[in-house]
Structures are given as C-alpha cells and as structure tokens.
N, C-alpha and C positions, 0 to 999 in steps of 0.2 A: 617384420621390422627388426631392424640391427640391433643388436645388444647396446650400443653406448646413446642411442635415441630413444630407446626405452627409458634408458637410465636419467637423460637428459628433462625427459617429459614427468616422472618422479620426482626429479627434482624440483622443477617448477612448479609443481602442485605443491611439494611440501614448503617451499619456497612463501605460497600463498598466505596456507592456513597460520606459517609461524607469526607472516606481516601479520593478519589479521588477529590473531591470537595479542599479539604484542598492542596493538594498535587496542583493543578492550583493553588489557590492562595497565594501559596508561592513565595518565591526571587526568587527563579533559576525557575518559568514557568512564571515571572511578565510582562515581555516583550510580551509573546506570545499573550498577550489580546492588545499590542500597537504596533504594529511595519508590520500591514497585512490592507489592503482595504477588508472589506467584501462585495461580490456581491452575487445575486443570477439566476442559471440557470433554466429555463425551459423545461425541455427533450421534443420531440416531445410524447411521450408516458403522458406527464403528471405529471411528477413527479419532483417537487422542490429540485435543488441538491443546496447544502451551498457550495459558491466555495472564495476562498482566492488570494488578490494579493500580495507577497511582491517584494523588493527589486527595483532596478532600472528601472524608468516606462520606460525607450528606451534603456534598454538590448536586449541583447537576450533572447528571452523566453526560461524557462523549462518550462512543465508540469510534475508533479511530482504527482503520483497516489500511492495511499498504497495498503495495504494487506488486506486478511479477517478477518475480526472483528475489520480493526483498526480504524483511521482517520488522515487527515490532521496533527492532532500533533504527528502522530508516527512523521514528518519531522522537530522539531523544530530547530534541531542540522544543519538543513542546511539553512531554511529560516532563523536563525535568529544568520548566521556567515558570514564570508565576503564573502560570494557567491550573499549577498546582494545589496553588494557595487558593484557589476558587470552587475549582469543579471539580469531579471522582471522573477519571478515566481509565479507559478500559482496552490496552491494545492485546491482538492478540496473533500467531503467527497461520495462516489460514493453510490448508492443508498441503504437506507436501514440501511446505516452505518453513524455515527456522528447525523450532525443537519440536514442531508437531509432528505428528506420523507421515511417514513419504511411503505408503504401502503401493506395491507398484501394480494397480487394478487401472486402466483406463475410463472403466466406469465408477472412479470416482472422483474426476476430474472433469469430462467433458459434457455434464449435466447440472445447467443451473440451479436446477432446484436442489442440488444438495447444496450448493453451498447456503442456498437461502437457507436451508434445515443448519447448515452449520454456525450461519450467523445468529439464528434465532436460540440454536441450542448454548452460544455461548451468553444472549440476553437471557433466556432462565438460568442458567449457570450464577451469573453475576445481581440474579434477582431484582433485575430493570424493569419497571413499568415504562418508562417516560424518559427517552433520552434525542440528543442531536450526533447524527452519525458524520463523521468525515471518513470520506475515502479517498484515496489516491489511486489514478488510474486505473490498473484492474480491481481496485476495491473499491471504483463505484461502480463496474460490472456486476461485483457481488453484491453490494448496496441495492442496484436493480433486480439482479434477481428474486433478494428479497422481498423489495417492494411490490413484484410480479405474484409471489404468491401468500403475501401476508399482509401487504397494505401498508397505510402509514396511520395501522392504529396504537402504537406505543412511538412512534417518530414525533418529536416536537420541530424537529430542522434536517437540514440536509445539507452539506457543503463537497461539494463537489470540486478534488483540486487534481491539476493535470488531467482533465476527465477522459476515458475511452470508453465512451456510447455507439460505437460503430464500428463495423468493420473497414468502409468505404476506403480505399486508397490513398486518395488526394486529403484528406483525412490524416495522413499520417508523414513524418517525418523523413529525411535520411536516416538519423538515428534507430530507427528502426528495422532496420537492414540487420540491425546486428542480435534483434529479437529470434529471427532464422537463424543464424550460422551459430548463434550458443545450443542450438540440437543437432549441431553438427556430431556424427559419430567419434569424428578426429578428436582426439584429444587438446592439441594445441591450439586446432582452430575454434575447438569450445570457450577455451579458456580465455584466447585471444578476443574472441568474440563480449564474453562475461567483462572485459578491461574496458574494451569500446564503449560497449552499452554502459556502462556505470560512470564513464565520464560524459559521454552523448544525453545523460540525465540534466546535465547544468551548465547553463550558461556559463556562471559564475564558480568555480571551482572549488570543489573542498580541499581542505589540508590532503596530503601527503597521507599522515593518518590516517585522516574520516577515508580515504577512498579505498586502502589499505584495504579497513572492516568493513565497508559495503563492498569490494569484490569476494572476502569472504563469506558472507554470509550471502553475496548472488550465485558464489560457486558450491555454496551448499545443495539447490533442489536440482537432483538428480534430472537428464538431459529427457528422458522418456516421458516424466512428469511436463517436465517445459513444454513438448510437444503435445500435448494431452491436454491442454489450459486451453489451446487454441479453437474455440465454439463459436458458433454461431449468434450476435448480438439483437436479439429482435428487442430492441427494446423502446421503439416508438414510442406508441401505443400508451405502455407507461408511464414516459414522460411526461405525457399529454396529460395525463391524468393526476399529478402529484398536485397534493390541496395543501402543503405545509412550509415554509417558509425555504427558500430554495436560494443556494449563496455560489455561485460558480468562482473558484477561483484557479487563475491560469497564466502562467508565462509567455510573455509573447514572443520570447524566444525560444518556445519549446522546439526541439527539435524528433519529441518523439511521435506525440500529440501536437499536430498544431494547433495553431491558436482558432484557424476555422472549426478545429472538432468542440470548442468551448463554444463557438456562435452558435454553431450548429443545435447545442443543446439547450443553449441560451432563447433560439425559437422556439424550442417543442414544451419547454415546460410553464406552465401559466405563472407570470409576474416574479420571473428570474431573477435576481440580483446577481451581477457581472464585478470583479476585481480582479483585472486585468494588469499584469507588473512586467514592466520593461525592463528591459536588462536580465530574466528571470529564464530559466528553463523550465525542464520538466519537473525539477524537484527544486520548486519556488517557496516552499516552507521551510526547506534548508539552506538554501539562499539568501532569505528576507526572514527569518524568525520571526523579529521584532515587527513587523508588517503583519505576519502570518497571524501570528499570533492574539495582538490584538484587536484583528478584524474578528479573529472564530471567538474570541471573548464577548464581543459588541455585540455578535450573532448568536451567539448561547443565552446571554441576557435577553434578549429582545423574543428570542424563541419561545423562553420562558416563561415570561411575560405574558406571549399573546396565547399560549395553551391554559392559563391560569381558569 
C-alpha cells in the first residue's frame, strides 16, 4: 500500500474516534458520565466485563444487554429517563465490546455457555435475586444462552427488542450485509462497513451526533472478535419452554432482523406478548423512547406483581 493511502486510512480512523469523542462530550451525552455507579465483573473464564448501575438502588432490577458492536450507551435514552426514578438497572458492556476485555481467544467468543456464565457472573456481581432482562438482538442470543443453562429461576420477565433467535436467512435483512464486510480485513471497507450498519439500525434517524458515538463505540471491537460472535443459534427448544412473562418488542421496519424473526419467536414461546412499532427499525428504543419505555415500565410492574 502507497504511502499517502496509508496516511489517508489513519486519518479516517482518527477522524472517527475525535467525532465520537466529541459527540460524548457534548450536552445532550453530559449526564451519561454522571448519573451510573461503575463496577466491575469478573467472568469465571477471566475476562473483566465494565458493568453499570443506574437508577433506583431498591427498584426492581433490569438487566438491560445490547447488540453487536454496540455498548452500554446504545441504552442512554432509558437509563437516563424516568425508568430511573422507578427501577435499579444494570447495563453492562458484554465481552469484547466497550470497556470490557477484547482478549483475542476465539474460544471465548464462539461458546454460549460462556456468555450465559458471564451474564450470570455479572447477576452475582450486582447481588440480583429477582430481576426482568431486556435484550437487544444479539443480547437476546445471550439472554438465551443463559436461559439454556440456568433457567428462569431468578427471571421475573423477559423482553425481547429487535430479537435474533436464528440464524435462518430469510430471517434477516439487507442491512445485514454489512454485519460481513465490518470483518473485512481492509481497513476502509471495515470502517465503511461499521457507517452502514449503524445507520441500517434505524429507520428513523439519529442526530448527526448520536451516530457520530455509535460508530465509535461500533468501531471499537476489534474485526477478529466480530468474526468469532458468529455461532450457532439452537435455540428452539428454549423458547418452547420459557414459563415467565415474555414481551417481544420490534420494528417493522427493521431492516436488520426482520419483522418475521419477531413472529417467528412470537410462535415458539408460550403466551408471548407482541409490540410491534411502524415506522421503527432495528433500534426502536431509540427511535420511540417514549413508547419504549413506558411499555418495559408497564411490563416490570406487571412482572412484579405476578412473581409476588
């Protein structure tokens, strides 16, 4: 490679991190740095996950898990809205991804049962009996896994938003296309890749800013790790079996997950509840906050309640 294309490819990286950097410390991300208890989890495996508390220390717990390539702050629009003044939640960056460890093993990526060890290590961490998990498409992969081998005997709910239960094809999006080309070797076509997919999330467009900080924090996990995520979904079988209050929530204009991967799961699990949002992509919680939000309120209540 020429010397002034190296130089060019440098620069666009640095180019990134500055938006991104800049784009956190502006007004509207200023609270995200003051308003969370940072702790840290241990995995049985080894691996230091960055984990977050907000809101009300003797709520109800969420856990609240993101997607691929994101972190912790794809949720600021819920920890840092009156779902605060309610519940104790508990985001945290799952491995590889954010401030957690990116140790570059493959086997500690491409084996659900760690993550379920890692989701479970960060509910004793945060000293949970009894909480409602949300996840965001690959974090209700994780979500399953660990319902695969721990059950849903500390689960009081489960909501499900942009869900990916499958591998299936048809299953998935255009937007998805650019899940591949971000493990591109090429630098550019990484990078290019990480821009697409961070807008191919939303129908509905974030600021200038907000996309700024989520392609930095999407071009944060290393390209090997991205590759390594990519497992096998058996997760049937599970679903079939979930005994606890189950909320699917999903864009119908997802274009990453479509909307058949939410029916899809909407079958398998006994006495699903469906909130389906038109106009809404794959990241319909930062689309619709105000939707989002006081549906998973309604469903923490109601969860609560019926585990009493």
């Amino acid at each position: 490679m020429k010397g002034n294309q190296k130089g060019s490819i440098v620069f666009l990286f640095i180019f990134l991190l500055i938006g991104s950097l800049w784009a956190l410390n502006s007004a509207a991300f200023a609270q995200a740095t003051q308003n969370y208890k940072p702790f840290i989890v241990k995995t049985p495996d080894g691996v230091n996950i960055s984990a977050q508390e907000w809101g009300k220390p003797d709520g109800t717990p969420i856990i609240i898990i993101h997607g691929f390539m994101q972190s912790h702050l794809s949720w600021l629009k819920q920890v840092n809205s009156a779902l605060a003044k309610e519940f104790r939640m508990i985001t945290y960056d799952f491995r590889g991804h954010g401030d957690s460890d990116k140790i570059m093993d493959p086997a500690l990526y491409n084996n659900g049962e760690r993550f379920a060890d890692e989701l479970n290590a960060v509910l004793d961490a945060a000293g949970i009996k009894k909480t409602v998990i949300v996840g965001w498409s690959y974090g209700t992969r994780i979500t399953t896994d660990y319902l695969m081998k721990y059950g849903t005997g500390r689960i009081i709910g489960l909501n499900y938003a942009g869900c990916a239960q499958s591998n299936e094809g048809k299953l998935f999006g255009t937007g998805a296309v650019y899940i591949g080309k971000a493990q591109s070797a090429d630098l550019v076509t990484n990078l290019e890749a990480v821009r697409h997919f961070v807008r191919a999330c939303f129908a509905r467009q974030p600021s200038p800013e907000e996309i700024e900080m989520m392609i930095g924090f999407n071009a944060m996990v290393p390209t090997k790790i991205r590759t390594w995520l990519r497992r096998p979904a058996p997760y049937e079988n599970v679903l079939k079996s979930i005994n606890v209050p189950f909320l699917i929530s999903h864009g119908v204009e997802d274009d990453i997950c479509v909307l058949d991967m939410a029916k899809y799961v909407a079958s398998l699990v006994p006495n699903a509840k469906t909130s389906y949002y038109e106009g809404a992509g794959h990241g319909l919680f930062w689309e619709y906050p105000g939707r989002f939000n006081s549906e998973l309120a309604a469903f923490v209540r109601e969860a609560a309640a019926k585990s009493r």
